[in-house]
C-alpha positions in Angstrom: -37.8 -5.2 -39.7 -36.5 -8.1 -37.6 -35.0 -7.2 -34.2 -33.0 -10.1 -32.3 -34.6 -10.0 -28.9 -31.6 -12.9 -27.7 -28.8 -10.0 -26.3 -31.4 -8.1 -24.7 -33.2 -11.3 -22.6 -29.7 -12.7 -21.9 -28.7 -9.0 -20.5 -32.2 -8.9 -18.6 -31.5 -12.6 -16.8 -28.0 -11.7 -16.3 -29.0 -8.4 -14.4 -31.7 -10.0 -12.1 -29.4 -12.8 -11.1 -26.4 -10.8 -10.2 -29.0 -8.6 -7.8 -30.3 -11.7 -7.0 -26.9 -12.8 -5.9 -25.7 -9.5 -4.4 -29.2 -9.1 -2.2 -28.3 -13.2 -0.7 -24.9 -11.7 0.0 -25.8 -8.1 1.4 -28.7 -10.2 3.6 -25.8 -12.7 4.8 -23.6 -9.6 5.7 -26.4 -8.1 7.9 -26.9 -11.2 9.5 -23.1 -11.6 10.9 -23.0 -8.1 11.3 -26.3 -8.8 14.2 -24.5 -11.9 15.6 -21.6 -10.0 16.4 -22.8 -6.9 17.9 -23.3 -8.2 21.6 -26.6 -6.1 22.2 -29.9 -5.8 20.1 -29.6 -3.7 17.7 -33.2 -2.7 17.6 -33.6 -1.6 21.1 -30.7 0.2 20.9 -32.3 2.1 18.1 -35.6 2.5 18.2 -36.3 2.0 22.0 -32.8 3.6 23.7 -33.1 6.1 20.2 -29.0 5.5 19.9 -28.7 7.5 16.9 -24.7 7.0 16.5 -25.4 3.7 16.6 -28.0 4.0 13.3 -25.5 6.2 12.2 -23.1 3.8 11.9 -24.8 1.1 10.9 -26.3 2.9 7.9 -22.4 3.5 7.2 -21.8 -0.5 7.4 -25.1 -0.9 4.9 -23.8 1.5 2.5 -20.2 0.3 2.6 -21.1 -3.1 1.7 -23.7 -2.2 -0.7 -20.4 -0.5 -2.7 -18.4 -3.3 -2.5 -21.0 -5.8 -3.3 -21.6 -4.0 -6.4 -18.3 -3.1 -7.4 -18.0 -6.9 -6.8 -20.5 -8.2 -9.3 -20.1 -5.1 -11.4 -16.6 -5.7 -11.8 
């Protein structure tokens, strides 16, 4: 029985560069996200404990994370 391993590695390498790709652009998103905010971030939530503040920003995170995949995934 001879299995052709060629679809399989080509759908492995195709899969770790697109998450490749969307963690450079989730990374890039986070990083304009802190530039803009005219505060620190982290002291506002850990040291001030500004929880709507982590709320929102975990709704920022998870809106990009959609559309970053929906994006690659297409």
């Amino acid at each position: 029985m001879d299995i052709n391993w060629a679809p399989f590695v080509k759908a492995v390498v195709a899969s770790i560069v697109y998450s490749l790709i969307g963690i450079v652009m989730f990374g890039i998103s986070f990083l304009v996200i802190k530039l803009v905010t005219p505060f620190s971030l982290r002291k506002e939530i850990e040291e001030d404990q500004n929880t709507a503040l982590a709320i929102m920003i975990g709704s920022v995170i998870l809106g990009l994370s959609i559309i970053i995949a929906s994006a690659i995934g297409g």
